[in-house]
C-alpha positions in Angstrom: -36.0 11.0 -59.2 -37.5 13.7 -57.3 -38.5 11.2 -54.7 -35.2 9.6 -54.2 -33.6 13.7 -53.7 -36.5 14.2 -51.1 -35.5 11.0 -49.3 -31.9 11.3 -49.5 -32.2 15.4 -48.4 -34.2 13.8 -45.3 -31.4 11.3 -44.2 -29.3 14.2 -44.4 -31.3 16.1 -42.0 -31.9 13.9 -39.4 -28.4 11.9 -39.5 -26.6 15.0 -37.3 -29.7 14.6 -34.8 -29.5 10.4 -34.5 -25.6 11.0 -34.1 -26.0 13.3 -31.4 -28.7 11.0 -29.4 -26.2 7.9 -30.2 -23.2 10.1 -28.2 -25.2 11.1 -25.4 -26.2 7.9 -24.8 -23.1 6.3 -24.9 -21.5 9.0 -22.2 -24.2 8.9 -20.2 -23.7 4.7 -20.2 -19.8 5.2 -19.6 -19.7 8.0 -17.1 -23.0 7.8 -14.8 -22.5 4.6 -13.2 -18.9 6.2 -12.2 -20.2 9.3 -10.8 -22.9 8.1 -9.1 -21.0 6.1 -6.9 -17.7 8.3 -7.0 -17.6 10.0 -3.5 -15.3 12.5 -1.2 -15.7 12.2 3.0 -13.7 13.3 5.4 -12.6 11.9 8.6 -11.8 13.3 12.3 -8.6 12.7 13.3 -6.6 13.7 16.1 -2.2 13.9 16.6 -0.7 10.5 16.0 2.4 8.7 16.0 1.4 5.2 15.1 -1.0 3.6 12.5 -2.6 0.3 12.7 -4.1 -0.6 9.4 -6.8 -3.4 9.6 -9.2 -2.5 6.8 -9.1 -3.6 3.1 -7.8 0.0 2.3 -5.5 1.6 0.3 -3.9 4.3 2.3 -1.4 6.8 1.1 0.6 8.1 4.2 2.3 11.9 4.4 4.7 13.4 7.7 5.9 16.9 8.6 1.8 18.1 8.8 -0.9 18.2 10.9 -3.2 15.5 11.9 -6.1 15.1 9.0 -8.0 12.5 6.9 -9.8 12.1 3.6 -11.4 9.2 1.8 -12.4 8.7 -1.7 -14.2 6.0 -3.1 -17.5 4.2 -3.2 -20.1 6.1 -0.4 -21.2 3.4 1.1 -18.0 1.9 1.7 -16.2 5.1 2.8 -19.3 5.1 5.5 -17.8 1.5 6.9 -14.4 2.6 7.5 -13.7 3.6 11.1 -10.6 6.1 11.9 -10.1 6.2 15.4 -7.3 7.6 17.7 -6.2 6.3 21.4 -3.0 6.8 23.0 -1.6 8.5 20.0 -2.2 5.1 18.0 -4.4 5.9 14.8 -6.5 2.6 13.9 -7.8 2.5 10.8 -10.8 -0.7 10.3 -14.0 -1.1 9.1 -17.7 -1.1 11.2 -18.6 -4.2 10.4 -16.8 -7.6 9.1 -15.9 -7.4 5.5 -13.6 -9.7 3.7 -9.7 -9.2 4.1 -9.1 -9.3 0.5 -8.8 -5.6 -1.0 -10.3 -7.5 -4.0 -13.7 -7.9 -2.0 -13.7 -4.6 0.2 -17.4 -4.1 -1.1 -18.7 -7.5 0.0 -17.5 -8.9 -3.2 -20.0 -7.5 -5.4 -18.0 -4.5 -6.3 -14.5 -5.7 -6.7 -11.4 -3.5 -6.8 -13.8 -0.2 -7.8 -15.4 -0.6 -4.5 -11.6 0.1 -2.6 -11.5 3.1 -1.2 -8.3 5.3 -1.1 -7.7 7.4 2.2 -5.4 10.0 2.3 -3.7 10.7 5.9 -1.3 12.8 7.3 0.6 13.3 10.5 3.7 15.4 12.2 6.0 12.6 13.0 5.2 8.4 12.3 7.0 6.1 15.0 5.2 2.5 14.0 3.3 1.2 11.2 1.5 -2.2 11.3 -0.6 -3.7 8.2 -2.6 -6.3 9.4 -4.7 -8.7 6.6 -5.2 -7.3 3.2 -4.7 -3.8 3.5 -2.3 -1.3 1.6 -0.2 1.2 3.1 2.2 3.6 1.6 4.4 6.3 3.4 5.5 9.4 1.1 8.1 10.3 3.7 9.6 8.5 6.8 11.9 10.2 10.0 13.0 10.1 12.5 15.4 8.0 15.4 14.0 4.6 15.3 11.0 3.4 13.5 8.9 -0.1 13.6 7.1 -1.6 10.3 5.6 -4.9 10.3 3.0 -6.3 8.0 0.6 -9.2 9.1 -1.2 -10.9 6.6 -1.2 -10.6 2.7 -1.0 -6.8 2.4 1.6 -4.5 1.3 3.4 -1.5 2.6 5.9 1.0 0.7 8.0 3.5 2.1 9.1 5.8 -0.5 12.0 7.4 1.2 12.9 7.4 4.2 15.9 9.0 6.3 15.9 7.2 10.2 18.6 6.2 12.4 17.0 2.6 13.4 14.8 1.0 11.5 12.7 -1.8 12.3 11.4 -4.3 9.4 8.9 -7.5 10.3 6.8 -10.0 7.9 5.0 -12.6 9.1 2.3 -13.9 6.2 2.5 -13.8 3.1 2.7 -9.7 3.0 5.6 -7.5 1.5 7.5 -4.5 2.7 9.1 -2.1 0.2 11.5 0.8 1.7 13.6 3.1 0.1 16.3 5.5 1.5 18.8 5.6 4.1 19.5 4.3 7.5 22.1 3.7 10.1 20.9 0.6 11.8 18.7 -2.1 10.6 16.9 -5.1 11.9 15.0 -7.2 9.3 13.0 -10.4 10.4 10.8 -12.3 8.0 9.0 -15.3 8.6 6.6 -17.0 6.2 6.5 -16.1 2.0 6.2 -13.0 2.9 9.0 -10.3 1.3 11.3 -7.7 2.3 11.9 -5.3 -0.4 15.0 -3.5 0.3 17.2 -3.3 -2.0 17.3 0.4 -2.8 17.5 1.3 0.8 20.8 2.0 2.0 22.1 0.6 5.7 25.3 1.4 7.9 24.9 -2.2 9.0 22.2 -4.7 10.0 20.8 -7.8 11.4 18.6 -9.9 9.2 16.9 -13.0 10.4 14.6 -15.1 7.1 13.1 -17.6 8.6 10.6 -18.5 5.9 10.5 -19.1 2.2 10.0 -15.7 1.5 12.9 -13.7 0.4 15.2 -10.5 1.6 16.8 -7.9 -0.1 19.1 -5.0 1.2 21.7 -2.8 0.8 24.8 -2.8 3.7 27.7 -0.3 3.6 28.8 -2.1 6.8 28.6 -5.2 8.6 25.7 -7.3 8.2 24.7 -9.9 10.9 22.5 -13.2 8.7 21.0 -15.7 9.9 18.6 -17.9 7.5 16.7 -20.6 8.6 14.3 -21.5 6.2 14.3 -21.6 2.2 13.7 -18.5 1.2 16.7 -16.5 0.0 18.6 -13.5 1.2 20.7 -10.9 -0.4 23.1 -8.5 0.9 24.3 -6.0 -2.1 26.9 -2.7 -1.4 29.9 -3.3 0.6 28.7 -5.4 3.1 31.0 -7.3 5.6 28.8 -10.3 6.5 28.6 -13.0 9.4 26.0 -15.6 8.2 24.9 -18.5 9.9 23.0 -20.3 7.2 20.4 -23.7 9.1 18.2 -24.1 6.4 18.3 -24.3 2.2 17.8 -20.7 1.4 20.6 -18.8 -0.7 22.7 -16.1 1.3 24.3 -13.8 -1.1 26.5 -10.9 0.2 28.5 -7.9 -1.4 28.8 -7.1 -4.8 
């Protein structure tokens, strides 16, 4: 009997110390692979009114500021990618040759963890091209006339934006998201890429789908179509529209 106390007072001793070990263990497993390859770096960048994005990146885009640039992400990865400024056009790629996928940005091994995320900002953005597998999104957009196009499979997102003319094109199978106001719009997709702009809000436009992708937008105004291939286009407000419809994709317009 006085055995079985000794050995049970013993369990009781050590059990607080085993638990301990068992929890350190099992952070140390969940958070050091994380933190050792978790990284900050900054980048040198100089006034620009254009972006070029040709790197399996995710970029997050801010106007009205000065020129600066910051990546997070994997450190050896964040040491590929290559910010450079010429003519007031920022280009954004990597050193060497990776895959175009943002799902192989570390040479596969990694996957999506190995993606980094660079933060940007600039005073005033005129153009904005995506070209391959990158992802670009712009907090805030200005301005009197404005170009987007995406290249590839990647994706852009404008959150809001507030421009006289804008300028959307989608070649690939890529999609462009935009949100807010404009007077004037010209929309042109070809391929199954998609044009995402439904909650943006148009005086009137002219939208050409010549692929199988699809179109969305809103026209308080009139609203020049013409469709071509078999992807389908939609017109919502109170749009006055002029379609000329060649191929077998759906034109819906108005309400």
């Amino acid at each position: 009997m006085i055995m079985a106390d000794r050995e049970m007072e013993g369990r009781r001793f050590w059990r607080p110390f085993f638990l301990g070990l068992a929890a350190l263990v099992a952070a140390a497993g969940l958070i050091a692979p994380g933190a050792a390859q978790a990284a900050m770096r900054g980048y040198i960048v100089t006034d620009f009114n254009s972006i070029k994005v040709e790197a399996p990146v995710r970029i997050v885009l801010t106007t009205g500021s000065g020129a600066s640039g910051m990546g997070e992400g994997d450190r050896d990865v964040l040491d590929r990618v290559d910010l450079s400024v010429s003519g007031g056009s920022l280009t954004v790629r990597m050193k060497d040759s990776p895959d175009s996928s943002l799902a192989k940005s570390g040479g596969g091994k990694k996957g999506a963890q190995s993606v980094p995320i660079l933060t940007i900002s600039t005073g005033v953005l005129r153009r904005a091209a995506v070209n391959g597998g990158g992802a670009l999104t712009i907090r805030n957009l200005d301005g009197l006339e404005v170009d987007l196009s995406m290249n590839g499979a990647g994706d852009m997102l404008v959150e809001e934006a507030k421009v006289d003319r804008l300028n959307l094109y989608v070649s690939g199978g890529g999609r462009v998201t935009v949100k807010g106001t404009a007077k004037t719009v010209r929309a042109s997709a070809n391929g199954p890429g998609t044009i995402e702009a439904a909650d943006l809000v148009a005086g009137q436009a002219t939208i050409a789908n010549d692929g199988v992708g699809s179109v969305r937008i809103t026209v308080n105004g009139p609203a020049k179509v013409v469709s071509i291939g078999s992807g389908d286009t939609t017109i919502g407000g109170k749009a006055i529209c002029d379609v000329t419809q060649r191929g077998v994709g759906q034109v819906i317009c108005g309400q």
